[in-house]
N, C-alpha and C positions, 0 to 999 in steps of 0.2 A: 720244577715239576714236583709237587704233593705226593704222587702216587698215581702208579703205571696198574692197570685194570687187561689184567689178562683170562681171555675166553677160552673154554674147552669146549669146542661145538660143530656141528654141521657132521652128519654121520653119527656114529654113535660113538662118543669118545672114551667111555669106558671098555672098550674093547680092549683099549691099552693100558690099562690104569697103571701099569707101572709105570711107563712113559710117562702117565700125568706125575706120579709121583715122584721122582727122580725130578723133572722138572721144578715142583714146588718146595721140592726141599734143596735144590740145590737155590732156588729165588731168594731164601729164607736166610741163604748162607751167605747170599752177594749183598741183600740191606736190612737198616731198621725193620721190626714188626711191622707192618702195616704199609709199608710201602709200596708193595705187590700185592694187588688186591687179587685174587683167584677165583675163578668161577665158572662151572662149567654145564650144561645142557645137555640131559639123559631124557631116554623113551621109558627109563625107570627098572627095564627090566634086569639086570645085570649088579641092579644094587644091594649090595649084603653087609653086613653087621662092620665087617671090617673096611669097609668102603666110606660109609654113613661115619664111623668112628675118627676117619682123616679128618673127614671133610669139616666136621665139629672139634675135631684138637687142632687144625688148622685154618679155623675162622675162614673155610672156601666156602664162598654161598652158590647155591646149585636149582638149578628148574630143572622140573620133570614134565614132560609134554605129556601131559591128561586133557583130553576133548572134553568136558563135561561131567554132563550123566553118563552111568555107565553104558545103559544102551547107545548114545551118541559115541562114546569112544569105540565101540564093539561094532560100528559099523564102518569104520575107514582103516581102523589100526588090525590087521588081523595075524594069527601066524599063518605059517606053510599052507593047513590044513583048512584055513579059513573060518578056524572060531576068532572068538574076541579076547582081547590082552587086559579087559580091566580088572577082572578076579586078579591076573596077574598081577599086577602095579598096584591094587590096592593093597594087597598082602603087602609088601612093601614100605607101604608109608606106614604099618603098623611097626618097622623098626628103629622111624624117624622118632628121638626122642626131642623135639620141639620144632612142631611144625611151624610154626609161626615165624622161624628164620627162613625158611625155603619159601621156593616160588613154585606157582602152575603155569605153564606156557598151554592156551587149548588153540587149536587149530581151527576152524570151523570151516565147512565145503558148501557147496549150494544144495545138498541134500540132508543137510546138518541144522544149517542157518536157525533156522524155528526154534532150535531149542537152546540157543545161545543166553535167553536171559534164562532160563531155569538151571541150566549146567553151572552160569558164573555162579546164581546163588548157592548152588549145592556145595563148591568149590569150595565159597567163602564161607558156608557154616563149615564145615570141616574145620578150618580154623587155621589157615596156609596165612604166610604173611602180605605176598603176591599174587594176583591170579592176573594173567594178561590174558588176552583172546588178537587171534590175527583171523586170515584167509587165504583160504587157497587158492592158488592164482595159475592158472592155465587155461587153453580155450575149453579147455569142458566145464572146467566152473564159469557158469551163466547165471549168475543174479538177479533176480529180478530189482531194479532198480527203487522201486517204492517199499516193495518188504523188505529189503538189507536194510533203507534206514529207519522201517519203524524197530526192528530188529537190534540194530546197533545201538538205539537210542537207549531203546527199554533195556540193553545192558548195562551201558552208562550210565542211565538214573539208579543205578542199584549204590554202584560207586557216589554217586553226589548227593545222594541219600543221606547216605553215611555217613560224609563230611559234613555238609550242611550241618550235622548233628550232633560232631566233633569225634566221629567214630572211625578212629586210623587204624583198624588191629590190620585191614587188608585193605594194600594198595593197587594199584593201576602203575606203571610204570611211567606210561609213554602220557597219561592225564596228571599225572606229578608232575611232570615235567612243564607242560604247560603253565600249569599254577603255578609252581616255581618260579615264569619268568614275567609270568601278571604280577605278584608279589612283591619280587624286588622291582620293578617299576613303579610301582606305589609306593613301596619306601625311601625311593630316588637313589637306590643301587646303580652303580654305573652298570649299564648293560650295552652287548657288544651288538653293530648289526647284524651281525648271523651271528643267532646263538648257539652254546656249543650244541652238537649233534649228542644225541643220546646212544646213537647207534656206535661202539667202536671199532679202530683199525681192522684189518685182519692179513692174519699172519699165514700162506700154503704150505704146503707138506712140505718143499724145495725152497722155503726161508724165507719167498717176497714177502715183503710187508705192501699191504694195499689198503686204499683212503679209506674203508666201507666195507661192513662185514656182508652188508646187507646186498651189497649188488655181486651179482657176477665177474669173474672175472674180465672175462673179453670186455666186457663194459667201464672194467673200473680202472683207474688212478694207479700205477705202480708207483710206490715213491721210496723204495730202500729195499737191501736187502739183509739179513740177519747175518748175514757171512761176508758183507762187507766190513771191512779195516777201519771205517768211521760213518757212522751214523749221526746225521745232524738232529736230534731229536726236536729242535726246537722248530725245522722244516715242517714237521706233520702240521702243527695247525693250520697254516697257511696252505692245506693242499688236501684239505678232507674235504671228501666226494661233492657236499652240500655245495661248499664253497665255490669250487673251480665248475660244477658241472650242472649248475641249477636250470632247469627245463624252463623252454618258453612257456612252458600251461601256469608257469608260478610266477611267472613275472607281475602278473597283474591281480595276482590271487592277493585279498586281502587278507590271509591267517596267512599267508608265505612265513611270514617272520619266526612264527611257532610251529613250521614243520619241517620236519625235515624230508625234503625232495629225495633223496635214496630210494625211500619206499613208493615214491611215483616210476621212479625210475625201474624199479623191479617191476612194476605193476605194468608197464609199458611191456618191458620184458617178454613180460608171458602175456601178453596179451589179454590182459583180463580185465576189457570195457565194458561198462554197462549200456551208456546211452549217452551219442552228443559228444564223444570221446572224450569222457570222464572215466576215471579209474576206480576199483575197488577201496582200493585203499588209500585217495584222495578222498574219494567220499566221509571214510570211517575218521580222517584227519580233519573235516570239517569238522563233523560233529562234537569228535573229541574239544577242539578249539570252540565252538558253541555254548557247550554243558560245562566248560570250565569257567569261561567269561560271563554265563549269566548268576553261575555258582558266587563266581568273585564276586560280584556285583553286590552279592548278600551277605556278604562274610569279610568284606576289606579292612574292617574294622577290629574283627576278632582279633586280638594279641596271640591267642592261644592258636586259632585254626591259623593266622600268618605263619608261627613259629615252625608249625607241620612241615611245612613246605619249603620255607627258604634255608640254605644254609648259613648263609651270609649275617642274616637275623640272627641265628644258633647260637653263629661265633660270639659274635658283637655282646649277646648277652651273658654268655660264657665269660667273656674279659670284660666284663664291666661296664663295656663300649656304651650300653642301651639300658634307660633307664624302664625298667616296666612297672614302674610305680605311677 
């Protein structure tokens, strides 16, 4: 194992930040640098000088959940009083001294949707490393099934835009990934049938370790606990969510192979169908699979735009392995 990728997430985890930190310096003291990768997801407001200061002496990468434009986030995120939190949070990133290591998590609802491609742009001139976008999923978010994917789309092309162009300052996470495993398949990378899941473990407040950060618990996979006397670490692969619990709607789904089923499974969850019992966030995995594979189709060739994307390539030219001459 390379290195163990630990989350601080779900709720707001700075609440504790000593706990985080105790935690990651006690990680620091058990292996090599970089073994423990550290990372954790705020709503942003809680972060101050001396917060942002760990996180950058301790190479921990951090998303802050920003909707957009400001008007967009000012109308789902509010406090007590029911103003909006983005004067808050942008104050904020003004203590971040290199945005371009951090990430944007935006949320977007069915009253949001429409501004999805103006918000990612705003995000990415800003000048953030990452900007992902999700949805919210429950029976009150109703999408209308044609505007979510002119809507998804035109957020996408902002991202394929950009590469097409060779322009990486800001990434998409879950469309990296994608390319990633178009890339080494073109290079004749040995690739696994299920490839790995982007999404990782997750650990509860009472120690379980469970297959899938991303599903519920009653739904998901227990497979260890942190206060047992032996943990077989090398069990997890063989027992994440994807793997053991893939839905019949993907059996026969042609992009199966480049998604990962968790997020159907959530999206079942909450019950957030459009039409024909297709899910929200099925939908947004087409498309992503779509805009990546016509992107590849343009770009297979580029030595420079491959390298973006595969790690394997990285390596290989790192040691010599790969001639790029």
């Amino acid at each position: 194992m390379s290195n163990v990728y630990i989350d601080f997430l779900d709720g707001e985890p700075l609440l504790n930040f000593e706990s985080l930190k105790i935690m990651v310096e006690h990680g620091v003291l058990l292996a090599p640098k970089g073994f423990f990768v550290f990372r954790f997801t705020t709503n942003g407001s809680l972060l101050d000088d001396t917060i942002i200061k760990f996180a950058f002496d301790n190479d921990i990468c951090f998303n802050v959940s920003f909707d957009g434009l400001h008007s967009t986030h000012d109308k789902n995120r509010v406090l007590l009083d029911g103003s909006g939190t983005s004067e808050l949070i942008i104050d904020k990133f003004n203590l971040i001294p290199d945005k371009g290591k951090m990430g944007i998590v935006s949320t977007y609802a069915a009253n949001t949707i429409h501004e999805i491609v103006d918000g990612t742009s705003f995000l990415m001139e800003e000048g953030f490393g990452h900007v992902s976008f999700g949805l919210c999923m429950g029976e009150s978010d109703k999408y209308k099934p044609d505007e979510l994917s002119n809507y998804l789309s035109g957020a996408l092309d902002i991202y394929t835009s950009k590469y097409n162009d060779n322009n990486f300052n800001c990434r998409n996470v879950v469309l990296d990934k994608v390319l990633e495993s178009l890339v080494d398949e073109h290079l004749g990378y040995q690739t696994e049938k299920q490839p790995e899941c982007i999404w990782p473990y997750k650990v509860s407040f009472d120690g379980k370790i469970y297959s899938c950060d991303r599903v519920p618990n009653d739904m998901n996979l227990k497979i260890a606990c942190v206060n047992d006397n032996e943990v077989e670490y090398e069990h997890f692969a063989n027992n994440h969510f994807c793997i053991n619990k893939k839905p019949e709607i993907c059996k026969d789904c042609d992009i199966s192979k480049y998604c990962a089923p968790c997020v159907v499974y959530a999206g079942n969850y909450y019950n957030n169908l459009l039409s024909n019992n297709e899910f929200a966030y099925c939908m947004l995995m087409k498309i992503i699979v779509t805009k990546a594979v016509e992107l590849f189709d343009k770009k297979k060739d580029d030595l420079f735009f491959n390298t973006a994307f595969s790690s394997r390539l990285r390596a290989d030219i790192s040691n010599g392995n790969f001639d790029v001459i």
